[in-house]
N, C-alpha and C positions, 0 to 999 in steps of 0.2 A: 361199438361195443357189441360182443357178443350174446345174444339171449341165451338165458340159461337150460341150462336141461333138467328134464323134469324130475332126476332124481338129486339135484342140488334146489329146485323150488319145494321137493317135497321136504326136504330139511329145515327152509324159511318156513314152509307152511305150520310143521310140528312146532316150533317156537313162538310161530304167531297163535296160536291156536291154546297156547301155554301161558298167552298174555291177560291179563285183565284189559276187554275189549269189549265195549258197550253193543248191545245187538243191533240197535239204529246207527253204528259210528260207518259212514261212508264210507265205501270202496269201490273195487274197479274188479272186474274180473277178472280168473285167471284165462289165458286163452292157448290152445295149441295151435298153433299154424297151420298143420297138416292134416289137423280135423277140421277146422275150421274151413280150409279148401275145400277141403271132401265135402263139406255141409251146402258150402255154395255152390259148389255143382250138381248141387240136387233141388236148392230152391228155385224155383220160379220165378219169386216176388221179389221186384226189385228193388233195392236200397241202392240210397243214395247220399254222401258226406259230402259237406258244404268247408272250405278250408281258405283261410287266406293270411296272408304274411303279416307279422305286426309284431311291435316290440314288447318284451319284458311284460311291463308294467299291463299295456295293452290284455294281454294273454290271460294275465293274473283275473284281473279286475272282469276282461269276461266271462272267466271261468267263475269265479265269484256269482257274475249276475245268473249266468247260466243254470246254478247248481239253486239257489235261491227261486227262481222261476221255474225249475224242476221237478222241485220241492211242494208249490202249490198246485201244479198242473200232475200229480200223483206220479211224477217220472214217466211221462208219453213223449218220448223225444217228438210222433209225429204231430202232436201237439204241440210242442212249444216251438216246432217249423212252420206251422200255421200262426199262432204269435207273433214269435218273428216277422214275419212275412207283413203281418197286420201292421204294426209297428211302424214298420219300414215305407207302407202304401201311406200312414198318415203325414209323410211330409213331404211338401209340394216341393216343387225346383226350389222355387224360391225360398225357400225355408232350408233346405239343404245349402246352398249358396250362400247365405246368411250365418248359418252354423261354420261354413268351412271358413267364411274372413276372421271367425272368433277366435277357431280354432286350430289352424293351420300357421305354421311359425314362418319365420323371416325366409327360409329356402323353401323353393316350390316342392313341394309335397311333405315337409317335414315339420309333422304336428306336436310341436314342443310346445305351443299358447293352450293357456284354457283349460287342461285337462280338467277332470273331473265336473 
């Protein structure tokens, strides 16, 4: 799918902007590619995104917790990376090992038991 150009976003914008839409209602920014590049090549400070494969429901559900945790933590992404992280140190092997026989379905690596 091709990303749109900014004078068909600026068309969605004027409509969204015409909507009855709460000041705290969640969104995402708009972003240009080509300033955005320009911007990173001038920063310094490095960022860094955490990415990995998972299904549907998976996706949903972390994005859920994610936004919910973001929510408390005043939206600091490098904060709720430090969370994360915290989270993650509090379970030993064995505790992880123990979660994945719960969890983990009849094919090796396919975690259809236990959700939720």
């Amino acid at each position: 799918m091709m990303s749109p150009r900014w004078i068909e976003e600026k068309e969605r914008l004027r409509k969204l902007l015409a909507a009855p839409i709460a000041d705290n209602e969640p969104c995402t920014r708009m972003i240009f590619p080509r300033q955005e590049a320009k911007k990173r090549a001038r920063t310094t400070e490095k960022h860094h995104k955490i990415a990995f494969r998972c299904d549907s429901d998976t996706y949903r559900d972390f994005h859920l917790e994610r936004e919910r945790i973001l929510l408390k933590l005043d939206d600091n992404p490098v904060l709720f990376g430090v969370f994360i992280t915290d989270v993650l140190r509090g379970f030993t092997d064995e505790l992880v090992e123990r979660w994945r026989k719960i969890h983990e379905g009849p094919e090796e690596g396919d975690a259809t038991r236990g959700r939720g």
